[in-house]
C-alpha positions in Angstrom: 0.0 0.0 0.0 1.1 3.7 -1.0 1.4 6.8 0.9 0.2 10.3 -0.4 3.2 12.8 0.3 0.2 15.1 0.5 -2.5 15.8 1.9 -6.4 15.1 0.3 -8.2 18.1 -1.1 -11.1 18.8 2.1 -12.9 22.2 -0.1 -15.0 23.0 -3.0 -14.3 26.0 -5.1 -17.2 28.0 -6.4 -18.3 28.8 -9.3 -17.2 32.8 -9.0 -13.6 31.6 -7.7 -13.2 29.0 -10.8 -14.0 32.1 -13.0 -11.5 34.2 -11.6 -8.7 31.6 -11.2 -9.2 31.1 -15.6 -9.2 35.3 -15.4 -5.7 34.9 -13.8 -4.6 32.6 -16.0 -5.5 33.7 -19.2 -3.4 36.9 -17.8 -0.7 35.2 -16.8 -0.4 33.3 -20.0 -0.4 36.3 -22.0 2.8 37.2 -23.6 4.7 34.2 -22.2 5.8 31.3 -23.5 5.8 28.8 -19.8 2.0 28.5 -19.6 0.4 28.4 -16.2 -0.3 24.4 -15.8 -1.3 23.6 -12.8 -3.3 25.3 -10.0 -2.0 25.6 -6.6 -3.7 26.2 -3.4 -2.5 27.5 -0.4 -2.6 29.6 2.8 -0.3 32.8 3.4 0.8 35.4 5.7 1.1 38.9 4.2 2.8 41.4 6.4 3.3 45.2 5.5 6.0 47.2 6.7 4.0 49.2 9.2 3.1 46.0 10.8 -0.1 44.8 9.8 -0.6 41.9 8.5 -3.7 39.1 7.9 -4.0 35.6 6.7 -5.5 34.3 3.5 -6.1 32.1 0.7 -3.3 31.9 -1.8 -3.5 31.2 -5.3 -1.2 30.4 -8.0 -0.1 28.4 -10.6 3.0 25.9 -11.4 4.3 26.3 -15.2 4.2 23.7 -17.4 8.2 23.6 -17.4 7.5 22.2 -13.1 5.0 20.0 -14.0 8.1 17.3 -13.7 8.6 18.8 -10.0 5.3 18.5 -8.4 3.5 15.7 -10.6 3.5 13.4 -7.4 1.0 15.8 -5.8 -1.3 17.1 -8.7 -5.1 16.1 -7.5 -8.1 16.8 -9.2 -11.5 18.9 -8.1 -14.0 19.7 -10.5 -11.9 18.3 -13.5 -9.5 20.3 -12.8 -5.5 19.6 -11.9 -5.1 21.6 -8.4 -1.6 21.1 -6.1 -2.8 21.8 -2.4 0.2 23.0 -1.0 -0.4 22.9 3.0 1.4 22.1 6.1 -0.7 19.5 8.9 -1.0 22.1 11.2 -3.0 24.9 8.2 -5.1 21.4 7.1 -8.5 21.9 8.8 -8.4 25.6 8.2 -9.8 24.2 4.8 -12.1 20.9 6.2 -15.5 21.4 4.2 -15.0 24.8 3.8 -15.5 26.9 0.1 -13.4 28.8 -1.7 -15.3 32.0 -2.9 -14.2 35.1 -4.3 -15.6 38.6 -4.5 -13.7 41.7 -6.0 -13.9 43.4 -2.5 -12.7 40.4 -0.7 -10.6 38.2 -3.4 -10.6 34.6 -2.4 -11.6 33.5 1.2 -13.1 30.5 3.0 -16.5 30.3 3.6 -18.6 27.5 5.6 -19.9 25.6 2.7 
């Protein structure tokens, strides 16, 4: 028996969030010749210089030129390849939670 070296996808992404994760892409790929291949879901810190800071979903993408790196960890929701990229302790931050997005808010979680 295997062992994931990663930890199972515990969200849904709605429909307004999938619609602005293909708007990121479609501007990321623009001009650039290492498409955006693989979504990748996280949670950060951001910290300003006068202190304040706030914690949040992250979104990004691997290139195709990674794909090699992190193909061990690509899972799929909604037919889509997604890397969730979180540490044990950040895991049940996520547990049956949504990913939504609105322009005044950008991503966040949201009891689902």
């Amino acid at each position: 028996m295997t062992t994931n070296s990663y930890l199972p996808i515990n969200f849904t992404i709605s429909l307004e969030a999938w619609a602005e994760i293909e708007a990121i892409r479609e501007f990321y790929d623009k001009n650039r010749d290492d498409k955006a291949s693989v979504l990748m879901i996280s949670w950060g810190n951001t910290v300003l210089n006068d202190g304040k800071s706030w914690s949040h979903v992250v979104i990004g993408f691997y290139r195709t030129s990674e794909r090699y790196k992190i193909r061990d960890g690509i899972q799929m929701i909604s037919g889509h390849e997604v890397v969730f990229f979180i540490t044990p302790d950040l895991y049940s931050k996520f547990d049956r939670k949504i990913i939504k997005f609105e322009r005044e808010e950008g991503f966040f979680l949201a009891p689902n």
